[in-house]
C-alpha positions in Angstrom: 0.0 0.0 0.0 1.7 3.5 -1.0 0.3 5.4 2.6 2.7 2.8 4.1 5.8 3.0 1.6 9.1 4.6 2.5 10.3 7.4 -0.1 14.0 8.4 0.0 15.3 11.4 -1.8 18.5 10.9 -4.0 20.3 13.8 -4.2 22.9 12.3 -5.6 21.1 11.7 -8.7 20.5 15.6 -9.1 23.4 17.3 -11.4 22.5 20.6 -10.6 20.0 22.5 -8.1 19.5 25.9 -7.9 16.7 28.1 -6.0 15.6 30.8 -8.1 13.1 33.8 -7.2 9.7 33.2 -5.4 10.7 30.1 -3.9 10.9 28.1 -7.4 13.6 26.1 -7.9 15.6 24.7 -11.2 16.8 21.1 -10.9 18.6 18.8 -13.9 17.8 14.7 -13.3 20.9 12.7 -13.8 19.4 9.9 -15.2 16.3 11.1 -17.1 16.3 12.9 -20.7 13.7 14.7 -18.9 14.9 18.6 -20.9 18.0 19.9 -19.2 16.4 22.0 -17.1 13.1 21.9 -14.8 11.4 23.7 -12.1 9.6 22.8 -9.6 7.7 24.8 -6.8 8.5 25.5 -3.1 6.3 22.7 -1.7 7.6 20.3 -4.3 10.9 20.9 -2.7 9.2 20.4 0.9 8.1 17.1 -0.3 11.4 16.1 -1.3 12.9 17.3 1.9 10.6 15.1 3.7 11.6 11.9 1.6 14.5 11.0 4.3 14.2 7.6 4.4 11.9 7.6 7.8 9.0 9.5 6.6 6.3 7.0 5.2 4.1 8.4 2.5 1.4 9.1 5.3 3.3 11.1 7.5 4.3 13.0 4.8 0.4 14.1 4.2 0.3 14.5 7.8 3.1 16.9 8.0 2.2 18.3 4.9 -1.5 19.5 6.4 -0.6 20.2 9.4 1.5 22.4 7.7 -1.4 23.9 5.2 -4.2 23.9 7.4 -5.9 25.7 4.9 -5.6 23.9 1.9 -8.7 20.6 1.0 -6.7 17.5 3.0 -7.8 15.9 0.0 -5.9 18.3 -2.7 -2.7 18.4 -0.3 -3.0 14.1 -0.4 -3.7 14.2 -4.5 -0.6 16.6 -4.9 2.0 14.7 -3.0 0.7 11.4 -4.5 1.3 13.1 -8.0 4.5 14.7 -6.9 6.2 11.7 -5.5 4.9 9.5 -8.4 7.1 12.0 -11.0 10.3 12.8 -8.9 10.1 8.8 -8.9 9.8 8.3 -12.9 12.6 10.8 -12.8 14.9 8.4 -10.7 15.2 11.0 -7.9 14.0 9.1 -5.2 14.2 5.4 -4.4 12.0 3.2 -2.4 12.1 0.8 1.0 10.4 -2.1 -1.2 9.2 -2.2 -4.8 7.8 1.1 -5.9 5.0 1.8 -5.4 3.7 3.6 -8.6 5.1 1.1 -11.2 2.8 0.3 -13.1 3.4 -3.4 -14.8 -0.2 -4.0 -16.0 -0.1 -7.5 -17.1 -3.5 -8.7 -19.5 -4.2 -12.3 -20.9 -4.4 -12.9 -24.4 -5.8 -16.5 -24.4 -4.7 -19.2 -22.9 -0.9 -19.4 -23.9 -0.4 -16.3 -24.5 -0.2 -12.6 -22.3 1.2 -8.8 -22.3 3.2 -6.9 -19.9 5.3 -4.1 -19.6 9.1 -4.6 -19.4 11.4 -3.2 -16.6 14.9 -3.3 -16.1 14.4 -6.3 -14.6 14.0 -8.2 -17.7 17.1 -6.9 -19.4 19.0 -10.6 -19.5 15.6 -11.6 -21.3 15.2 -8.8 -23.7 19.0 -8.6 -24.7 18.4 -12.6 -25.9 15.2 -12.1 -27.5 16.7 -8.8 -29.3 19.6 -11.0 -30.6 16.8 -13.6 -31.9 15.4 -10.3 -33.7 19.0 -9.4 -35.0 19.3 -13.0 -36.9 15.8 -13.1 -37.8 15.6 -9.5 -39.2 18.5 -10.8 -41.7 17.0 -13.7 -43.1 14.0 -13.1 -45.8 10.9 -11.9 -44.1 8.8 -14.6 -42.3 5.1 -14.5 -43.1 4.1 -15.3 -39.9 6.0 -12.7 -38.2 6.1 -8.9 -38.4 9.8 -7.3 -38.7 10.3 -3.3 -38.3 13.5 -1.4 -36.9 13.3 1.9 -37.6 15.7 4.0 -39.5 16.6 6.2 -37.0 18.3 3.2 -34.8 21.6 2.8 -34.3 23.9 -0.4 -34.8 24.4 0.0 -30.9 21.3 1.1 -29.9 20.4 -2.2 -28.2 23.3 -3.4 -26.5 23.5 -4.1 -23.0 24.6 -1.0 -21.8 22.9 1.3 -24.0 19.2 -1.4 -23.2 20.1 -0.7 -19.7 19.6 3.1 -19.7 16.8 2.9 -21.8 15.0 1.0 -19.5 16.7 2.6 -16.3 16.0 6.2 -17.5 12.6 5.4 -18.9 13.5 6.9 -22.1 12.5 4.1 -23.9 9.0 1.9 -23.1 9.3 -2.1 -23.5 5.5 -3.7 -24.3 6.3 -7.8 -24.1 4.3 -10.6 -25.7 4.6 -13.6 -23.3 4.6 -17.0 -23.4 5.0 -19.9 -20.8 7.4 -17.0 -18.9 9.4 -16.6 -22.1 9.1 -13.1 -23.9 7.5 -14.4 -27.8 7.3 -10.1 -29.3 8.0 -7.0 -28.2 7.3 -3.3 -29.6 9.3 -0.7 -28.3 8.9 3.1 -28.2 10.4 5.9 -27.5 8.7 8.5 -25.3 9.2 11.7 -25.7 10.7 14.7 -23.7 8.2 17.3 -23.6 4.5 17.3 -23.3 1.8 16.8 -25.6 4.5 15.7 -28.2 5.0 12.1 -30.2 6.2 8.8 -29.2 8.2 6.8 -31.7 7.7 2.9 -32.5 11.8 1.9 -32.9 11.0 -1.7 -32.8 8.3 -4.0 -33.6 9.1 -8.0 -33.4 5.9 -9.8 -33.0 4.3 -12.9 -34.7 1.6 -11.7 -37.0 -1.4 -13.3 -35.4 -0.3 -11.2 -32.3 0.5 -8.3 -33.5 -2.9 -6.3 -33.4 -3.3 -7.0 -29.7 0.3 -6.2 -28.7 -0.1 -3.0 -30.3 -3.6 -2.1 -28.9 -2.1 -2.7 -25.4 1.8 -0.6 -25.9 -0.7 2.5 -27.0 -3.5 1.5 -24.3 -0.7 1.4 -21.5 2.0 4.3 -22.6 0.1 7.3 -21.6 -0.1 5.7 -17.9 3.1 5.1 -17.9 4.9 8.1 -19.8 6.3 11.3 -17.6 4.2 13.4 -20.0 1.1 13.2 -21.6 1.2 12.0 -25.3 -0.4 13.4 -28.3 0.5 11.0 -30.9 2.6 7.9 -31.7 4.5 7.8 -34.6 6.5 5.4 -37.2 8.6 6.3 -40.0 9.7 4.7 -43.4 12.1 4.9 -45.5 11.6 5.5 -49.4 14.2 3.6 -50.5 13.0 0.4 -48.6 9.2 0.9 -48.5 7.4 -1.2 -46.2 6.0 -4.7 -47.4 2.3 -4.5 -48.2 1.8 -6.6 -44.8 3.5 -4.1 -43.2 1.5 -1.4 -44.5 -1.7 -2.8 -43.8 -1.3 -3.6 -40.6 -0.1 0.0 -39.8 -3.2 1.2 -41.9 -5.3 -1.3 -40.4 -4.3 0.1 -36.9 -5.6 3.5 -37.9 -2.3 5.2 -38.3 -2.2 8.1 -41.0 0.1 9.2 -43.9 1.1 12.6 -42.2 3.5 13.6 -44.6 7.6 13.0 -46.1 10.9 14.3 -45.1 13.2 15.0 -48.4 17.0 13.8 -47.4 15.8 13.6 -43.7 18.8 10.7 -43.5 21.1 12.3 -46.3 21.1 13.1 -49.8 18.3 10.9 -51.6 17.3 9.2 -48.2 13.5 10.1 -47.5 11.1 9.5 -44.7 7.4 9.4 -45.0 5.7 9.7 -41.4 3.0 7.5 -40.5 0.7 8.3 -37.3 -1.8 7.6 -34.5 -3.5 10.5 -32.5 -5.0 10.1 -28.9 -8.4 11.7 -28.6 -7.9 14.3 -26.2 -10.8 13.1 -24.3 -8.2 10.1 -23.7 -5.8 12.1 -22.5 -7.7 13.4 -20.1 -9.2 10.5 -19.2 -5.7 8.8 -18.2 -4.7 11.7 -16.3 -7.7 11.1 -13.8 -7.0 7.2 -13.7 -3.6 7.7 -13.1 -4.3 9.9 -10.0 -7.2 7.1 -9.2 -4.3 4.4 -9.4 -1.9 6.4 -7.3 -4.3 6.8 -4.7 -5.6 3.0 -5.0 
């Protein structure tokens, strides 16, 4: 239960701090690709101060009150909930047990087969499916299976240590296909740094049958899971290796959209069309109360 959970600040994880005028103050994550630079109010601060490794999340809304008698209890416990749940996607502050806003939603396909999210935890497991992709991905496309790495990935992208960020900074979102404990597809994306921008889909290894729910579920689950809220998700493809027509209708299928093409966005001759999917702003919305719901839960 979160009231009961132990919070502990890391400064250590903070490269810079600085208070600036009217009690704001600029901070830069170590860990997160979070901008450079952000600021966060005076009470946010008084939260953090609180987070000494003694203070259980209900005595920090008991301090916190006492110290605001003024303010709704109710909006002082909503604001810390939301406050410690983002200083602890940013890596700031660490936990006495699991934590307690990670949020590994797992949901049952049929009978063989489920979805879950990935954490760092599962880094020996991804790094040996992601070498099965690597070997497959070579060999001529199998029908049963879909195949996409986008262009914008790096030979090194997804090696140990560069996996391990991703999935320790949160900069990248694993959605796993499972089956009997063993991960059968994944589709990976990359979150973005601002809010209200797009997410972009850098992998997608999945069998074909699969596919269709795997996807439903990564776009379903990354707005609860994302520091920022999430306007679109998008794809890209390059024009001098079009997608395969199964590729494309699948995408299409999915509801994505042509949104336009970037002219030598990867050098002379190399050009990138732009495929994507929009969240109805009622969704947003809609996630931003659930996720308070589920932090109070």
């Amino acid at each position: 239960m979160i009231e009961t959970a132990i919070p502990m600040f890391k400064n250590e994880y903070l490269d810079f701090i600085r208070e600036e005028k009217e009690g704001y103050y600029t901070i830069i994550p170590k860990f997160h690709p979070e901008t450079r630079e952000l600021v966060i109010n005076k009470t946010s601060k008084e939260i953090l101060e609180l987070c000494d490794g003694e203070n259980t999340v209900e005595n920090i809304i008991s301090i916190m009150k006492k110290k605001y008698p003024l303010v709704p209890q109710e909006t002082i416990k909503r604001d810390i909930h939301k406050t410690l749940a983002f200083f602890s996607r940013l890596l700031i502050l660490s936990w006495d047990s699991e934590n307690p806003f990670l949020f590994n939603r797992e949901e049952i396909i049929d009978d063989e087969y489920s979805m879950r999210i990935g954490s760092e935890n599962d880094i020996r497991e991804i790094l040996s499916f992601l070498e099965r992709f690597k070997i497959d991905s070579k060999k001529e496309l199998d029908k049963d299976v879909i195949f996409y790495k986008s262009v914008f990935c790096g030979q090194f992208d997804y090696e140990e240590i560069p996996l391990r960020q991703k999935l320790f900074s949160f900069a990248e979102d694993f959605f796993l296909l499972m089956k009997d404990k063993s991960i059968e597809g994944l589709i990976s994306i990359q979150v973005p740094t601002k809010p209200i921008q797009a997410a972009i889909i850098r992998l997608i290894y999945c069998p074909f049958e699969k596919a269709e729910f795997l996807l439903k579920y990564s776009t379903d689950n990354l707005q609860f899971i994302a520091v920022n809220p999430i306007a679109k998700i998008k794809i890209h493809e390059n024009l001098n290796n079009e997608f395969d027509s199964r590729i494309k209708n699948f995408i299409v299928k999915s509801n994505f959209v042509e949104e336009g093409i970037s002219i030598s966005e990867l050098g002379v001759g190399i050009d990138i069309r732009t495929w994507s999917w929009y969240y109805p702003q009622e969704y947003i919305k809609e996630v931003e109360k659930r996720r308070e719901e589920l932090a109070y839960s």
